[in-house]
N, CA, C and O atoms as a GROMACS GRO file, in nm:
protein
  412
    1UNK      N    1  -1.214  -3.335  -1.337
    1UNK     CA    2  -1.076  -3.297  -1.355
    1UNK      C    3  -1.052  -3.165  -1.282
    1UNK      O    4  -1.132  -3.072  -1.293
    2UNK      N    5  -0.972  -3.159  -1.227
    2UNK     CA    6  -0.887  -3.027  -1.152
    2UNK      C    7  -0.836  -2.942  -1.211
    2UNK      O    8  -0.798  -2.958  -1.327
    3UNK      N    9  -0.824  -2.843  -1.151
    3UNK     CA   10  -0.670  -2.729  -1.225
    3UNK      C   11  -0.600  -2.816  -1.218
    3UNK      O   12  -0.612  -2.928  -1.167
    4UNK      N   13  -0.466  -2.733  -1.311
    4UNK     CA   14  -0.325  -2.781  -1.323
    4UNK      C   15  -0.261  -2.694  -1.229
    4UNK      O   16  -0.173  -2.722  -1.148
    5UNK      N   17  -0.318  -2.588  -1.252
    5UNK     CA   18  -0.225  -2.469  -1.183
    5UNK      C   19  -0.309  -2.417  -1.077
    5UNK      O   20  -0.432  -2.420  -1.065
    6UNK      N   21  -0.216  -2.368  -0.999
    6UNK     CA   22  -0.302  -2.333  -0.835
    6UNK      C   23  -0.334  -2.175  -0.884
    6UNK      O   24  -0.276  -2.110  -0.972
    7UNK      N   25  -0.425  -2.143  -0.812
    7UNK     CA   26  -0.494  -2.033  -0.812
    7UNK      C   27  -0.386  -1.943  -0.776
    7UNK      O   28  -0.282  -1.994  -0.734
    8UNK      N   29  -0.399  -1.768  -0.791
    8UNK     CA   30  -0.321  -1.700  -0.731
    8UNK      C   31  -0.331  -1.692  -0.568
    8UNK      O   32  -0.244  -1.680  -0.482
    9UNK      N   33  -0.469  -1.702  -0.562
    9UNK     CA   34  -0.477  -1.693  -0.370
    9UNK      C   35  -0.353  -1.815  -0.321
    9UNK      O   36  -0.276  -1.833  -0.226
   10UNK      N   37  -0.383  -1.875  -0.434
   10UNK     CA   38  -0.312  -2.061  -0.361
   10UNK      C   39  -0.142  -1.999  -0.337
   10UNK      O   40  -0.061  -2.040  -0.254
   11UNK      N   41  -0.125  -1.902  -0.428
   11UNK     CA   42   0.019  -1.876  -0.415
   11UNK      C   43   0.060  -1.768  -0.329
   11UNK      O   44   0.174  -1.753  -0.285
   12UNK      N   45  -0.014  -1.713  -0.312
   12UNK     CA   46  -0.026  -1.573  -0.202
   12UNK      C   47  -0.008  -1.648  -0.088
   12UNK      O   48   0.079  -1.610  -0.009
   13UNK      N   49  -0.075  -1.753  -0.061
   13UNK     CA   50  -0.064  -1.809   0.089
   13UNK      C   51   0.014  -1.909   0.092
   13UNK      O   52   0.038  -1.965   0.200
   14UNK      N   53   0.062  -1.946  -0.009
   14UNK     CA   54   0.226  -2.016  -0.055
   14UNK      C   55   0.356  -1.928   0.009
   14UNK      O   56   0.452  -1.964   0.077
   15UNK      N   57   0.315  -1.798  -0.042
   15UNK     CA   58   0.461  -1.749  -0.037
   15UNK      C   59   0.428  -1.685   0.130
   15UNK      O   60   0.522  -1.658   0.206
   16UNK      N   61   0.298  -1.668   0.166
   16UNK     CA   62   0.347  -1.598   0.305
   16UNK      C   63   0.382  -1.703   0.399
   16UNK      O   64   0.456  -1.679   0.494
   17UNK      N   65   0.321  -1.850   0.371
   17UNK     CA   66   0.362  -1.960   0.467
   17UNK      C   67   0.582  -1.934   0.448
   17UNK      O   68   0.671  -1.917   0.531
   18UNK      N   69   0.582  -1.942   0.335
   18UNK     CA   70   0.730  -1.932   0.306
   18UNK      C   71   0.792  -1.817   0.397
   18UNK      O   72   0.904  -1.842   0.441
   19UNK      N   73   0.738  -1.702   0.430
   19UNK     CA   74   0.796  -1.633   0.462
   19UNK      C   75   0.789  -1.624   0.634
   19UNK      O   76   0.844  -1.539   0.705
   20UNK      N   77   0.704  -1.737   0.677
   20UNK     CA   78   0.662  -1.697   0.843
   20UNK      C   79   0.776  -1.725   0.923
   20UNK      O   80   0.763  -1.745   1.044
   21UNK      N   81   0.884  -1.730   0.868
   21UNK     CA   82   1.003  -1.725   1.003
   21UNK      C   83   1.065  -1.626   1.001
   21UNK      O   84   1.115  -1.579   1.103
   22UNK      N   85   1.082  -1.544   0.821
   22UNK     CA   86   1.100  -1.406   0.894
   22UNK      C   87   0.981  -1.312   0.916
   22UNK      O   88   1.006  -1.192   0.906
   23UNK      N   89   0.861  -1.346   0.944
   23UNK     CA   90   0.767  -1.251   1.026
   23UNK      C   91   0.765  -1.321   1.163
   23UNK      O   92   0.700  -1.265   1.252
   24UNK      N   93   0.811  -1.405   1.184
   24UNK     CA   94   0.850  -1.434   1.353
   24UNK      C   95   0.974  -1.428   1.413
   24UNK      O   96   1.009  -1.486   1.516
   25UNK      N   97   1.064  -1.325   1.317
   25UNK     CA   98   1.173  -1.283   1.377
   25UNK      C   99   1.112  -1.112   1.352
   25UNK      O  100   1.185  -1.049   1.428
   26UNK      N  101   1.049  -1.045   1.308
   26UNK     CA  102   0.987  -0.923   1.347
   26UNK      C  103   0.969  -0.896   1.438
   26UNK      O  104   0.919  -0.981   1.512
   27UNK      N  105   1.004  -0.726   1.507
   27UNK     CA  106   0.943  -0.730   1.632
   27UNK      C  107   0.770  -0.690   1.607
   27UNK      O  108   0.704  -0.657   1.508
   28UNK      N  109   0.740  -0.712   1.743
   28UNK     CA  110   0.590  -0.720   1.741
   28UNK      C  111   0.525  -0.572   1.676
   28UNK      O  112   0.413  -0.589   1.629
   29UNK      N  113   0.558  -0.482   1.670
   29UNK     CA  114   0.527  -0.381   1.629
   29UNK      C  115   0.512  -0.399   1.432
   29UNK      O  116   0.416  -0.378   1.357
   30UNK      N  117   0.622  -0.434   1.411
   30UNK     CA  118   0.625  -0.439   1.226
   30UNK      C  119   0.550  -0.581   1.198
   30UNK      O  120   0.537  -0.601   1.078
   31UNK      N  121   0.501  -0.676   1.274
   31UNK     CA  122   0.423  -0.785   1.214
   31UNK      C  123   0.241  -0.733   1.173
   31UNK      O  124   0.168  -0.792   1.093
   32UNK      N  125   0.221  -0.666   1.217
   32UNK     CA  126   0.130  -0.608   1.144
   32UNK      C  127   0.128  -0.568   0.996
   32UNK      O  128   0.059  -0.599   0.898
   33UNK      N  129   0.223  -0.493   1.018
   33UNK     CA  130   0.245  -0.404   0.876
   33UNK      C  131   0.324  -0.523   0.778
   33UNK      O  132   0.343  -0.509   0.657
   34UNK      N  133   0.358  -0.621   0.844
   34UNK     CA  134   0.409  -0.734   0.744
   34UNK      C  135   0.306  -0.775   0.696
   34UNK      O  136   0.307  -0.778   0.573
   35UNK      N  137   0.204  -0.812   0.750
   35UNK     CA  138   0.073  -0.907   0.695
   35UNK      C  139  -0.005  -0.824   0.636
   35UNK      O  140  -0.072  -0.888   0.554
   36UNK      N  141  -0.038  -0.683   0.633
   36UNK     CA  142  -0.091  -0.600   0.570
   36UNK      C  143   0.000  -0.588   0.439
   36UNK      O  144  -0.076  -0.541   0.354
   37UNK      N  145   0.120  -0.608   0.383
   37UNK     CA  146   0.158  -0.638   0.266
   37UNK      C  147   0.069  -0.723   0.186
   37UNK      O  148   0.022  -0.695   0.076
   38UNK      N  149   0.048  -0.856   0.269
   38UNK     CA  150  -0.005  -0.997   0.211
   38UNK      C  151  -0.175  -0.954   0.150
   38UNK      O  152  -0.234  -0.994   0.050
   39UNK      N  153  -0.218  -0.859   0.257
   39UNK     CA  154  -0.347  -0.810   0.256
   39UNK      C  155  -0.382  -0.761   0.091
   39UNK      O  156  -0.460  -0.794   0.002
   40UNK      N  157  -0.250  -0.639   0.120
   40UNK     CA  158  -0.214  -0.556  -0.054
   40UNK      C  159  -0.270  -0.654  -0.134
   40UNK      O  160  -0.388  -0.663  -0.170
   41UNK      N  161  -0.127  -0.764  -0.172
   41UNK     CA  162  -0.174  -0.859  -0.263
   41UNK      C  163  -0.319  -0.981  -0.279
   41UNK      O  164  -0.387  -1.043  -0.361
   42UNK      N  165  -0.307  -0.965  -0.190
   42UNK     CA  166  -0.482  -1.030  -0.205
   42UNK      C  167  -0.627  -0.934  -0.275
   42UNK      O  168  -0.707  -0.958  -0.365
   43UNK      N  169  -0.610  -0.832  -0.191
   43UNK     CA  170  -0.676  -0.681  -0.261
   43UNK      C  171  -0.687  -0.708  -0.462
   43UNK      O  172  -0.782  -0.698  -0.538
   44UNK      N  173  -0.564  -0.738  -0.482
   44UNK     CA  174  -0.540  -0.706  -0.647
   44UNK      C  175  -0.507  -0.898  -0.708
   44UNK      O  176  -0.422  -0.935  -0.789
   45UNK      N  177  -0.596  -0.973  -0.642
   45UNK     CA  178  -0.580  -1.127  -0.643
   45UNK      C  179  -0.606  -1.139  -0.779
   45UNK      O  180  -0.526  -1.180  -0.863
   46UNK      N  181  -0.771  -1.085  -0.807
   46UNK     CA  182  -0.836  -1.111  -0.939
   46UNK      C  183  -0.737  -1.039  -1.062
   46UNK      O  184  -0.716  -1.117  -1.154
   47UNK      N  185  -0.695  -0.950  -1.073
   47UNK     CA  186  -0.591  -0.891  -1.157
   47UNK      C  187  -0.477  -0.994  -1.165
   47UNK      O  188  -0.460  -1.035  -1.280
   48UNK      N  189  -0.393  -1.048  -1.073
   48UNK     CA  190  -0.319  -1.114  -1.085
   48UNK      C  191  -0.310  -1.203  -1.066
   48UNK      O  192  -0.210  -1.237  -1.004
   49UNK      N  193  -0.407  -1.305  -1.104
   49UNK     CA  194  -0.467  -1.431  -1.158
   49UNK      C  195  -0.484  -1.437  -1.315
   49UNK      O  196  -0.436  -1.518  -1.395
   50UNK      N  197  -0.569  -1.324  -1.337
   50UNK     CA  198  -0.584  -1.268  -1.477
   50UNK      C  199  -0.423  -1.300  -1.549
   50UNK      O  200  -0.397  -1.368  -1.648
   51UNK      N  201  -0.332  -1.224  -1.459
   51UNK     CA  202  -0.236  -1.189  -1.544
   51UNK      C  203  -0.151  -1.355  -1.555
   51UNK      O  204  -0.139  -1.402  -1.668
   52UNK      N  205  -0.116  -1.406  -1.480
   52UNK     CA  206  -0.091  -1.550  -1.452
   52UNK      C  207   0.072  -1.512  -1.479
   52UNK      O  208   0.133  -1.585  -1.558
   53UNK      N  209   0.124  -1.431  -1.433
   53UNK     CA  210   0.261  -1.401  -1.454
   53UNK      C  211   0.363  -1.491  -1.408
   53UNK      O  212   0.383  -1.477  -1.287
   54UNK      N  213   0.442  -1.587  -1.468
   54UNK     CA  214   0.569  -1.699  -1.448
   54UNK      C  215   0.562  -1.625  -1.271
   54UNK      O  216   0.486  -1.669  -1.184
   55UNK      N  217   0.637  -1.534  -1.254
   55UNK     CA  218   0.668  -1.452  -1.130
   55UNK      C  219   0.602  -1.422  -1.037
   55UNK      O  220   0.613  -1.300  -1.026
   56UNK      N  221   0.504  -1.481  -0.919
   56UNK     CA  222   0.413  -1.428  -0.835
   56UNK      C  223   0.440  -1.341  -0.742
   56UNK      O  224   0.362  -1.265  -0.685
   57UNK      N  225   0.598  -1.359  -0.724
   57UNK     CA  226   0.605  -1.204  -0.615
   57UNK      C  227   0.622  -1.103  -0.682
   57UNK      O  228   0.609  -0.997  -0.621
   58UNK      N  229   0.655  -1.098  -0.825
   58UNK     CA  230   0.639  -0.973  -0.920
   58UNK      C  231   0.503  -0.884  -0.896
   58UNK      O  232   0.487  -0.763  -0.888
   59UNK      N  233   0.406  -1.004  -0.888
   59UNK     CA  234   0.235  -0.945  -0.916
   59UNK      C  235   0.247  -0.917  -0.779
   59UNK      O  236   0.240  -0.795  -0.769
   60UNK      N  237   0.262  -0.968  -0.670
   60UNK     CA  238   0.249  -0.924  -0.500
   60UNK      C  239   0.303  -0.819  -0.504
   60UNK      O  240   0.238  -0.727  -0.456
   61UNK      N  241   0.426  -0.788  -0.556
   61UNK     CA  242   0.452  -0.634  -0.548
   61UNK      C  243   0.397  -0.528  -0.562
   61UNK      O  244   0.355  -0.442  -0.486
   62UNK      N  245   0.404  -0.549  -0.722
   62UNK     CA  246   0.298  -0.475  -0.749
   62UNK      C  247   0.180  -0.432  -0.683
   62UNK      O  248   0.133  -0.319  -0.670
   63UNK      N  249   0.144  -0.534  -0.647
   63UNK     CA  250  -0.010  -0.528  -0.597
   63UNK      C  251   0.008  -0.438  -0.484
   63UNK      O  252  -0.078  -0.361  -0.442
   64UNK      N  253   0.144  -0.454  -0.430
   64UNK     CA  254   0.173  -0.369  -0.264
   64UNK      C  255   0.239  -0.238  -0.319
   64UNK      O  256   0.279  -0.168  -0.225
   65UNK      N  257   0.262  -0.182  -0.445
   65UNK     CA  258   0.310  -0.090  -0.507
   65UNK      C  259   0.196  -0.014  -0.474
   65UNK      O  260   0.192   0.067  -0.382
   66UNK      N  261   0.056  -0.051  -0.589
   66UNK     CA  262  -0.063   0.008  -0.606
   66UNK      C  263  -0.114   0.020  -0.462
   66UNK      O  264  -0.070   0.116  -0.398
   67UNK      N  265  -0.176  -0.038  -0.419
   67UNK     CA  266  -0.194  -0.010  -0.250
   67UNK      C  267  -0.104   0.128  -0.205
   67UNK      O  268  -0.159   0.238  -0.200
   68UNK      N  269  -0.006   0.114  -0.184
   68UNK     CA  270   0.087   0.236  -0.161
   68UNK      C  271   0.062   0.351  -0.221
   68UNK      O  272   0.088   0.457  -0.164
   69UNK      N  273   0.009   0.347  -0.344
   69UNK     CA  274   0.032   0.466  -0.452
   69UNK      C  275  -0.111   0.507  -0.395
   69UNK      O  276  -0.115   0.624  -0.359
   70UNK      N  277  -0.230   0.433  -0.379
   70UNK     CA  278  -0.301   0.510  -0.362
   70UNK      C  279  -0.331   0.563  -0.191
   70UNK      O  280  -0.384   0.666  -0.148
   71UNK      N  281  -0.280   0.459  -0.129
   71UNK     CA  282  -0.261   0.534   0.055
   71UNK      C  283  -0.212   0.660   0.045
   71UNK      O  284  -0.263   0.761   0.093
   72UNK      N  285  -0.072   0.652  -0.043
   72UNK     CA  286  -0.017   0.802  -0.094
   72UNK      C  287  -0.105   0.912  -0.126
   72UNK      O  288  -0.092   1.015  -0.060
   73UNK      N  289  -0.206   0.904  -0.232
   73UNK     CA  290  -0.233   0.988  -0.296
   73UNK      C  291  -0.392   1.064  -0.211
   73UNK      O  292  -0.432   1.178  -0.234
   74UNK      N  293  -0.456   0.969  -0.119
   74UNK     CA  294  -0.551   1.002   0.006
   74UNK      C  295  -0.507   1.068   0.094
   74UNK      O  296  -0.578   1.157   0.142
   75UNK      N  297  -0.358   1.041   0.150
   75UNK     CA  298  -0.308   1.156   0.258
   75UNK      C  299  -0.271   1.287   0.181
   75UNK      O  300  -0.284   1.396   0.236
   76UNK      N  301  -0.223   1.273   0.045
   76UNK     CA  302  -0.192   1.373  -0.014
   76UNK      C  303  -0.316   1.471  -0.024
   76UNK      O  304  -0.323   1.593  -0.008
   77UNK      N  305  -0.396   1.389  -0.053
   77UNK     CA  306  -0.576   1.503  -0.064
   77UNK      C  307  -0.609   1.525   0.083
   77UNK      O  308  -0.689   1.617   0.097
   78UNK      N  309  -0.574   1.472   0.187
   78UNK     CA  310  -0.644   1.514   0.314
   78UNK      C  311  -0.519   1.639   0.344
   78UNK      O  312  -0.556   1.751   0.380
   79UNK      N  313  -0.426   1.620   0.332
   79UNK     CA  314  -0.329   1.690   0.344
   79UNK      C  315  -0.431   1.849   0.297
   79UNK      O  316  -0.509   1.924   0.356
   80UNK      N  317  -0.370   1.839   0.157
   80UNK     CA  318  -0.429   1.988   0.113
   80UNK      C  319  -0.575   2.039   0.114
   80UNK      O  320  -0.598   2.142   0.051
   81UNK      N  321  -0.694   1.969   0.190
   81UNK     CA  322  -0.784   1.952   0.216
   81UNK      C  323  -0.735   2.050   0.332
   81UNK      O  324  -0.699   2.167   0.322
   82UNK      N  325  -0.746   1.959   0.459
   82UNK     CA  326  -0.674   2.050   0.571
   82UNK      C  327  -0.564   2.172   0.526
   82UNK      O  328  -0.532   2.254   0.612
   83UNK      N  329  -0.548   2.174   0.485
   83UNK     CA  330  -0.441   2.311   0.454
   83UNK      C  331  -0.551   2.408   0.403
   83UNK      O  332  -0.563   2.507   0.475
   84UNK      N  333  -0.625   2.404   0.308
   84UNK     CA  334  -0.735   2.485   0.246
   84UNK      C  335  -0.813   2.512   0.355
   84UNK      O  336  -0.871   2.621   0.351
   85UNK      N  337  -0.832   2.441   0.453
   85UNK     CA  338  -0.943   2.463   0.603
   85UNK      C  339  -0.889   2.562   0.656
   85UNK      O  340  -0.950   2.661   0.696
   86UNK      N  341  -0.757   2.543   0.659
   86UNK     CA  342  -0.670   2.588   0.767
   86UNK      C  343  -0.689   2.762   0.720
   86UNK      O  344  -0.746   2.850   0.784
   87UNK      N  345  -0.624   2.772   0.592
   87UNK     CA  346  -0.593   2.898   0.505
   87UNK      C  347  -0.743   2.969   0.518
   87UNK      O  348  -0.757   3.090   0.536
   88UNK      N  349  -0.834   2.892   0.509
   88UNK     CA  350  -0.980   2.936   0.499
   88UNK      C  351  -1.058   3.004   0.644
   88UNK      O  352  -1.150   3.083   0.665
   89UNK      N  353  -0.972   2.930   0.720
   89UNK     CA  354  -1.028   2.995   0.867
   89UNK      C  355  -0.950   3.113   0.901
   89UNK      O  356  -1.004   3.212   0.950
   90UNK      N  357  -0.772   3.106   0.867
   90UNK     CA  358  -0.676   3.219   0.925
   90UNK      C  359  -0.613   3.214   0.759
   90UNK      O  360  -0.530   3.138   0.710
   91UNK      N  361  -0.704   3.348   0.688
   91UNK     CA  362  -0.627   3.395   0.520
   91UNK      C  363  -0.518   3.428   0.583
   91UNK      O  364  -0.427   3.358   0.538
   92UNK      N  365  -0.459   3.538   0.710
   92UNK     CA  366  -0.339   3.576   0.735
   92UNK      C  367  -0.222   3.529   0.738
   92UNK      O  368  -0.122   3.591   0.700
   93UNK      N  369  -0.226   3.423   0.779
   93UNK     CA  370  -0.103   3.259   0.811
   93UNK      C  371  -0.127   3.282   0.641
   93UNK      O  372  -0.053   3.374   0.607
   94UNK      N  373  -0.180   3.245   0.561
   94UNK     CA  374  -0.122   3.249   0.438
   94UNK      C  375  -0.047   3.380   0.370
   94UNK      O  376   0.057   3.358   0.307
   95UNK      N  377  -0.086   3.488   0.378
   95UNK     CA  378   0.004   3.590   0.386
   95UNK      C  379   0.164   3.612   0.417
   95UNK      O  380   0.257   3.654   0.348
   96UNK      N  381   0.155   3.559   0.568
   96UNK     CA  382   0.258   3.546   0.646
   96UNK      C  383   0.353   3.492   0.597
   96UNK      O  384   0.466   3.530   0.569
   97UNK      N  385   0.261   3.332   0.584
   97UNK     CA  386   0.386   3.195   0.532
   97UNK      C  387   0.456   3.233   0.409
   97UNK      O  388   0.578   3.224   0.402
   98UNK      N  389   0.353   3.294   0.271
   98UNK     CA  390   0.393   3.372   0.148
   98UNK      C  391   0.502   3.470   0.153
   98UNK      O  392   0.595   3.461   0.073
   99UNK      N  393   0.497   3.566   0.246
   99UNK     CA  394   0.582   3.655   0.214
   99UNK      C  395   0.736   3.589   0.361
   99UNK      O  396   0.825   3.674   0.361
  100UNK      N  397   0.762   3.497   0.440
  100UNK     CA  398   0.847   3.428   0.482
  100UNK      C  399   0.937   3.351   0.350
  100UNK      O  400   1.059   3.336   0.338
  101UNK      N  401   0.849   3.319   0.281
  101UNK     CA  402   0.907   3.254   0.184
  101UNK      C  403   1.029   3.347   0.071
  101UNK      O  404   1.124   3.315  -0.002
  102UNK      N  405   0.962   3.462   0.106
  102UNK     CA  406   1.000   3.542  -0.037
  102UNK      C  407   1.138   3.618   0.043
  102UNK      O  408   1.210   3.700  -0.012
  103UNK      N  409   1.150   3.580   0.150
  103UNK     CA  410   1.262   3.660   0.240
  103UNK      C  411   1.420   3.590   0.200
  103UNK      O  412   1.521   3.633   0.255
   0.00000   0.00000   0.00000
């Protein structure tokens, strides 16, 4: 006997077949970053299989939410990473920038 119900992968590649005419009206530049959405949701498949939510582009969202939140939160640490380098090599530029501010 079989499933009844298709897997979440089964629906992930459900909904991107659904969607391939508008990723072939994309220009060539954003079809990347279109399929790297699909990527997101595959990333967080096992979670949202788990969850078996009526709604599968709810869980794809999501899934491309979380992805986001944490791409976010890596540039945010390289960010002030490099800034601490920066401040650490020239303390003065921090001085500077500090008291620009206070003007």
């Amino acid at each position: 006997m079989g499933r009844t119900n298709p897997t979440y992968r089964d629906v992930i590649r459900s909904l991107e077949d659904r969607w391939q005419q508008y990723r072939r009206a994309l220009r060539r530049d954003d079809k990347h970053h279109f399929d790297r959405l699909f990527e997101h949701g595959r990333t967080h498949a096992d979670a949202a299989g788990y969850l078996n939510h009526q709604e599968p582009e709810l869980t794809l969202l999501v899934s491309v939410a979380l992805e986001q939140e944490k791409e976010l939160q890596d540039l945010h640490e390289r960010i002030e990473a490099l800034e601490r380098d920066l401040n650490d090599d020239h303390p003065e530029a921090t001085s500077i920038a500090t008291n620009e501010g206070r003007s």
